[in-house]
DRENGU-436430 format. One record per residue (C-alpha): residue number from 0; x, y, z. Coordinates in steps of 0.2 Angstrom, whole numbers, plus 5000, padded with zeros to 4 digits. Example, Ala and Ser with C-alpha at 12.3 -4.5 7.8 and 13.67 -1.06 7.14 Angstrom:
resi_east_north_up
0_5062_4978_5039;
1_5068_4995_5036;
//
This chain:
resi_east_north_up
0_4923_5018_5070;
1_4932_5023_5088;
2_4949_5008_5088;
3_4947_5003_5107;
4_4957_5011_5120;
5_4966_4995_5125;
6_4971_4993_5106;
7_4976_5009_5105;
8_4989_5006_5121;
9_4995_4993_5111;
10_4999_5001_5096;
11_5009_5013_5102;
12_5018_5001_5116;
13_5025_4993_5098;
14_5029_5011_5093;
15_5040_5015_5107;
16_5049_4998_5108;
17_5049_4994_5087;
18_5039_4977_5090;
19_5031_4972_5072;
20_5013_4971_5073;
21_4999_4974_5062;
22_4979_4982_5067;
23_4969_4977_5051;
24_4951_4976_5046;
25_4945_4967_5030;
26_4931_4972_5017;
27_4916_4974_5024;
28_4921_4973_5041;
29_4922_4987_5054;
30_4931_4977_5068;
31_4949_4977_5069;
32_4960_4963_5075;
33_4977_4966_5081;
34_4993_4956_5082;
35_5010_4958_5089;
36_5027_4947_5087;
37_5043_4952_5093;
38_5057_4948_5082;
39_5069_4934_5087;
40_5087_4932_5087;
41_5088_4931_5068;
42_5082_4951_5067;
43_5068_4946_5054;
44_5052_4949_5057;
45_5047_4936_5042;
46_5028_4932_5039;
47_5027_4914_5032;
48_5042_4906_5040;
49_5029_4895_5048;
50_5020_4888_5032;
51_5003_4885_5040;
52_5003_4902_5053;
53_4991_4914_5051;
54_5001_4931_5049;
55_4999_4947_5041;
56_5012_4951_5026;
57_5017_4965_5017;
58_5029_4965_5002;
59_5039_4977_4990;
60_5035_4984_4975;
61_5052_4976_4966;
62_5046_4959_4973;
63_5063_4953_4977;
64_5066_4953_4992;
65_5074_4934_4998;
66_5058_4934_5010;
67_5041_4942_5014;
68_5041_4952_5029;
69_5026_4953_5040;
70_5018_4949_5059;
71_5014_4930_5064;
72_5000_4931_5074;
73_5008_4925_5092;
74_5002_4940_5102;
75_4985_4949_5107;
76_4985_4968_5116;
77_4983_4960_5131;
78_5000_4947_5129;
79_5010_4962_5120;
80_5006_4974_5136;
81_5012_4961_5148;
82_5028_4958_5136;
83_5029_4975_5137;
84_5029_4975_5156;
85_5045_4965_5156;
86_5061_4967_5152;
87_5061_4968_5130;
88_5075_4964_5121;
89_5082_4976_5111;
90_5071_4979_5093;
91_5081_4983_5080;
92_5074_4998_5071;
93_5067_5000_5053;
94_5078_4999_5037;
95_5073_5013_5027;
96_5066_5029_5031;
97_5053_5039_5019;
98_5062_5056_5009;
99_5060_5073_5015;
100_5059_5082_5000;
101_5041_5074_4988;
102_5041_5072_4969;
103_5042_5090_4960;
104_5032_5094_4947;
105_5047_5097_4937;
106_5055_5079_4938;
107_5038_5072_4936;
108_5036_5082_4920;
109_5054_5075_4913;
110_5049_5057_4918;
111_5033_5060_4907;
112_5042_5066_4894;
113_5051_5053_4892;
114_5041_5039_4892;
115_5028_5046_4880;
116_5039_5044_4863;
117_5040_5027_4867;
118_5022_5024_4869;
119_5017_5032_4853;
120_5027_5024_4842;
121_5026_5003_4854;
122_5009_5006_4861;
123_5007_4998_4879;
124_5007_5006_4896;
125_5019_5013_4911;
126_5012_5019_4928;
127_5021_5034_4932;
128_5020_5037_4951;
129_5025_5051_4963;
130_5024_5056_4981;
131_5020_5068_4992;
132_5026_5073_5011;
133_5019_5079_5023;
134_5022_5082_5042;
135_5010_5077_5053;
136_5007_5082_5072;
137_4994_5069_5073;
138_4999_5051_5081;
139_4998_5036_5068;
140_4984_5028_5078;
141_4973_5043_5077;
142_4977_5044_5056;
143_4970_5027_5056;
144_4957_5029_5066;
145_4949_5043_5054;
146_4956_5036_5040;
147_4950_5018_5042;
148_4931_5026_5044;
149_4930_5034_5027;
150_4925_5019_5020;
151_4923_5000_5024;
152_4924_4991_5008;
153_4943_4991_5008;
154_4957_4980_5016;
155_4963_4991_5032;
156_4978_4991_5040;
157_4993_4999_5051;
158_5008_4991_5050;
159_5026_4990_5057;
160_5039_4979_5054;
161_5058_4982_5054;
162_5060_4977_5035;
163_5048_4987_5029;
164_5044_5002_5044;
165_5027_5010_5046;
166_5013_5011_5034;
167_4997_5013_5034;
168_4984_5010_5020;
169_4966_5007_5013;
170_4967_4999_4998;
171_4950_4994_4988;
172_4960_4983_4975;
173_4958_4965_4977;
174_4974_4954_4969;
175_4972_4937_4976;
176_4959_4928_4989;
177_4958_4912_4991;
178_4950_4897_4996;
179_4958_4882_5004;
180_4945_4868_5002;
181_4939_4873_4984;
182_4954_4877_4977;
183_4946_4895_4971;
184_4954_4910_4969;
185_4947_4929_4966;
186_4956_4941_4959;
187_4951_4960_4951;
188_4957_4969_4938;
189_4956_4987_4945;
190_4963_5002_4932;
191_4954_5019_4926;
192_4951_5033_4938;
193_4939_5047_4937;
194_4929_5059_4949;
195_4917_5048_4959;
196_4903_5061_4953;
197_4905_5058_4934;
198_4893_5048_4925;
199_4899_5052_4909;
200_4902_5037_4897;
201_4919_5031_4900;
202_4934_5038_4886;
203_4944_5023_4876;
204_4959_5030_4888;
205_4953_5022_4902;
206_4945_5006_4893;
207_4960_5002_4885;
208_4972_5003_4903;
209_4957_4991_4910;
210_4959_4979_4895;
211_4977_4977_4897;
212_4976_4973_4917;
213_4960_4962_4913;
214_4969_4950_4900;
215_4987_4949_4910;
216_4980_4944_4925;
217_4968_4931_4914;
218_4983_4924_4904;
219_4996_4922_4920;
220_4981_4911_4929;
221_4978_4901_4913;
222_4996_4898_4913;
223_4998_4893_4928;
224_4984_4877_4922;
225_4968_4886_4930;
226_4953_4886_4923;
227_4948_4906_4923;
228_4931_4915_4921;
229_4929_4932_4919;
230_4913_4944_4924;
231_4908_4959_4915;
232_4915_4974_4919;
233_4907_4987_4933;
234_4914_5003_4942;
235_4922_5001_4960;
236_4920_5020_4969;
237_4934_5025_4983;
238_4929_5040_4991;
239_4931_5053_4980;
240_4937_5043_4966;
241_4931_5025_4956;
242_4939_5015_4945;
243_4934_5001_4932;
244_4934_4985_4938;
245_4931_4967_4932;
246_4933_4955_4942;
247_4939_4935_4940;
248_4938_4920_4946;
249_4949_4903_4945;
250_4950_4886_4950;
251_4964_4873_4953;
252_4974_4883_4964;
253_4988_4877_4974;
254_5004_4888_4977;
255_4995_4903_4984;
256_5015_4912_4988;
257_5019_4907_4970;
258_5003_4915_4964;
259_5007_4930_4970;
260_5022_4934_4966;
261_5018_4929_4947;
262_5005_4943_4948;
263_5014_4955_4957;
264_5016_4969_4950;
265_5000_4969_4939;
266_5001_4982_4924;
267_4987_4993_4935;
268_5003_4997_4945;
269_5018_4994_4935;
270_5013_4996_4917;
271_5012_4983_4901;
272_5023_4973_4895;
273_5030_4973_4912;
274_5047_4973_4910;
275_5050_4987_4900;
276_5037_4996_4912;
277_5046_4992_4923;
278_5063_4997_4916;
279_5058_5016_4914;
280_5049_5018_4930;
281_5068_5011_4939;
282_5075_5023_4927;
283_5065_5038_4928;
284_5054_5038_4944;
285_5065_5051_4958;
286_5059_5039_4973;
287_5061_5022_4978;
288_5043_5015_4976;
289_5047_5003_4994;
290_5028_4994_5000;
291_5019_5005_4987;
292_5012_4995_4973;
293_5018_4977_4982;
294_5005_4967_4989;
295_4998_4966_5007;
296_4986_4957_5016;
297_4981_4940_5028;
298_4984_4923_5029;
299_4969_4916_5038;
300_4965_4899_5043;
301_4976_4894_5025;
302_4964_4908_5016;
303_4974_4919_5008;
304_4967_4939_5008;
305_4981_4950_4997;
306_4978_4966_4990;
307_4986_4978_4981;
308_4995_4993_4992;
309_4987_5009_4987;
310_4982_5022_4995;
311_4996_5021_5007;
312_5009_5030_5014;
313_5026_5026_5023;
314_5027_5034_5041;
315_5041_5037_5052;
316_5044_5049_5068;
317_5053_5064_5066;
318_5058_5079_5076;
319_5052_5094_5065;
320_5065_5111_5070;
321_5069_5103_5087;
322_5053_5101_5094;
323_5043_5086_5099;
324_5038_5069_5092;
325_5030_5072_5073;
326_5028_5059_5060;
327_5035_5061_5041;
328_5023_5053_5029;
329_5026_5048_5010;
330_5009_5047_5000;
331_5009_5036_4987;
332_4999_5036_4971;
333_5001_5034_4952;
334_4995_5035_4933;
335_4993_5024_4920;
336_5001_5033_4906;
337_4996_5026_4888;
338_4999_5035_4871;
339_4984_5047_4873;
340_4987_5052_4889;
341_4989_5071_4896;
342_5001_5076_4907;
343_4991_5088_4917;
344_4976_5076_4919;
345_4990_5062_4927;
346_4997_5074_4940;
347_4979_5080_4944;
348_4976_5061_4945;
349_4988_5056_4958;
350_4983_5072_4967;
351_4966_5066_4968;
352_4972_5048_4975;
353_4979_5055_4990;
354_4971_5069_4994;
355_4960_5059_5005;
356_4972_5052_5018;
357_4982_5071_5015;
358_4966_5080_5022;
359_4969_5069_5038;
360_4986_5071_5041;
361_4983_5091_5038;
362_4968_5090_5045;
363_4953_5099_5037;
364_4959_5118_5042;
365_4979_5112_5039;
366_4982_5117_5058;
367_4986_5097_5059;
368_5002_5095_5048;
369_5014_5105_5037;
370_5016_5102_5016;
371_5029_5112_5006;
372_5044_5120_5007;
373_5045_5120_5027;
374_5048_5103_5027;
375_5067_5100_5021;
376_5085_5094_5027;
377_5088_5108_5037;
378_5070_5106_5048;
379_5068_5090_5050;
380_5077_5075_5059;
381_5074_5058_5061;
382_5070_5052_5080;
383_5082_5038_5083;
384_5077_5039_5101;
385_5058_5034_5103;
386_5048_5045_5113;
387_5033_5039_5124;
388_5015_5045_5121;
//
């Protein structure tokens, strides 16, 4: 699907002067809506500061942050290009920036090491993510663009605010919809990852990691007084991957916010029991997780559309040996490491959850973007300076 020229504009008129915004498509939807809202004097771009405006958020991983960022929804392309023809105040730019140098195999294998001991002798689970990074020559709006059109039965966005910078995603897990009138939320418990081609019974590995999902996010509903019902469990393909997935249901739902944060992280990202997963992947994980693994999403007309942020990375512009405007990119993904789990098959895991949205940024012959040693300290510098298209 081609984003429209006048949305493009408006994209990359945000890029230039740092204006959060959000373009975004949701399941089963290949139109994309765009909103813009400048920051005001307070320097937060801050999604549900008005409790009833629809917006677009986007959390961290660590879920505590003393606020959500995100976009209210107070401007159009057409508004934001006539802001834009004004005089803009000053935009104050992103917090955090994505690392240079990716996970090594190395650290990844001491981290692994690590936590495996514990599992065998306590049982349980810890997802153990990396990164990679990679340069890319292409703009964000055209990653998007060919990104978005792998597939539309995920939650689709581009995003930017100054809390959080730029990240882009297509996530196909589901954490919380709701219902405003009925009172109804969805949820899905998403874990288990194998080739999209395999049709071989499912291994006890992979059941397990589902189970452990499936009855956390069943248990934190029914304590929070609803009444839960669960389906059986199915396969959800992304791509070149799927996943096990069950899905849920609930009723008697109030607090969406408070929902949210209850469930976030689920053990499909963190691990089981949460805090001591959560405790080894502060302690041995090289990287700062940042949006990866929060939640992310829509708040509609009071309907409530979050999903878990994978298959995402964290962009910022960059000038690559001097040169022009290039875009350093963090892709994200993880591993549900259990008792019986392999190391090899883990790192070939997170390889294969990004190797999508890596054969854009490369593009398909590598003559689109640079991965490896090339990309260090000495090469790269971050543009403090925007640079028009």
């Amino acid at each position: 699907m081609k984003i429209p020229g006048l949305t493009r504009d408006a994209v990359n008129a945000c890029l230039l002067h740092r204006i959060p915004f959000a373009l975004f498509a949701l399941p089963g939807r290949d139109d994309f809506r765009f909103q813009a809202s400048p920051v005001g004097k307070s320097g937060r771009s801050e999604a549900f500061a008005d409790p009833e405006a629809d917006c677009f958020f986007i959390n961290f991983f660590d879920n505590d942050e003393p606020y959500t960022a995100g976009v209210p929804f107070t401007m159009d392309e057409e508004a934001l290009l006539n802001y834009c023809d004004g005089e803009i105040a000053p935009q104050p730019s992103a917090e955090i920036r994505p690392r240079i140098s990716p996970t090594f195999r190395v650290s990844y294998h001491d981290a692994f090491a690590r936590i495996i001991p514990r599992l065998k002798v306590e049982g349980g689970k810890v997802v153990l993510s990396r990164h990679r990074t990679i340069l890319t020559y292409k703009s964000p709006v055209d990653v998007a663009e060919e990104f978005f059109s792998l597939t539309d039965t995920t939650f689709r966005y581009l995003a930017y605010t100054p809390e959080t910078g730029l990240w882009i995603g297509s996530t196909p897990e589901l954490l919380l919809e709701s219902d405003s009138l009925s009172r109804e939320v969805r949820t899905m418990a998403l874990a288990g990852t194998r080739q999209a081609d395999d049709d071989t019974p499912w291994d006890d590995k992979n059941i397990y990691e589902q189970a452990i999902v499936t009855d956390f996010i069943a248990e934190t509903l029914k304590k929070e007084g609803l009444d839960v019902s669960i389906d059986d469990i199915s396969e959800r393909k992304f791509i070149n991957i799927k996943h096990l997935c069950t899905e849920i249901t609930a009723r008697g739902a109030d607090d969406i916010p408070a929902l949210l944060s209850e469930l976030s992280p689920t053990p499909a990202v963190a691990g089981h029991p949460r805090e001591t997963a959560l405790e080894e992947i502060s302690r041995y994980e090289t990287h700062r997780r940042n949006c990866y693994g929060g939640y992310v999403g829509v708040r509609i007309g009071g309907d409530y559309h979050a999903y878990v942020n994978l298959r995402c990375c964290f962009m910022a512009s960059v000038l690559y040996k001097g040169g022009g405007r290039e875009w350093l990119c963090n892709l994200y993904a993880g591993g549900g490491i259990v008792a019986a789990s392999r190391e090899e098959d883990e790192w070939n895991e997170t390889g294969a959850k990004t190797e999508a949205l890596a054969t854009i940024l490369l593009g398909k012959d590598g003559g689109k973007g640079i991965e490896g040693s090339a990309v260090n300290s000495s090469t790269v510098r971050f543009n403090d300076t925007p640079i028009p298209f």
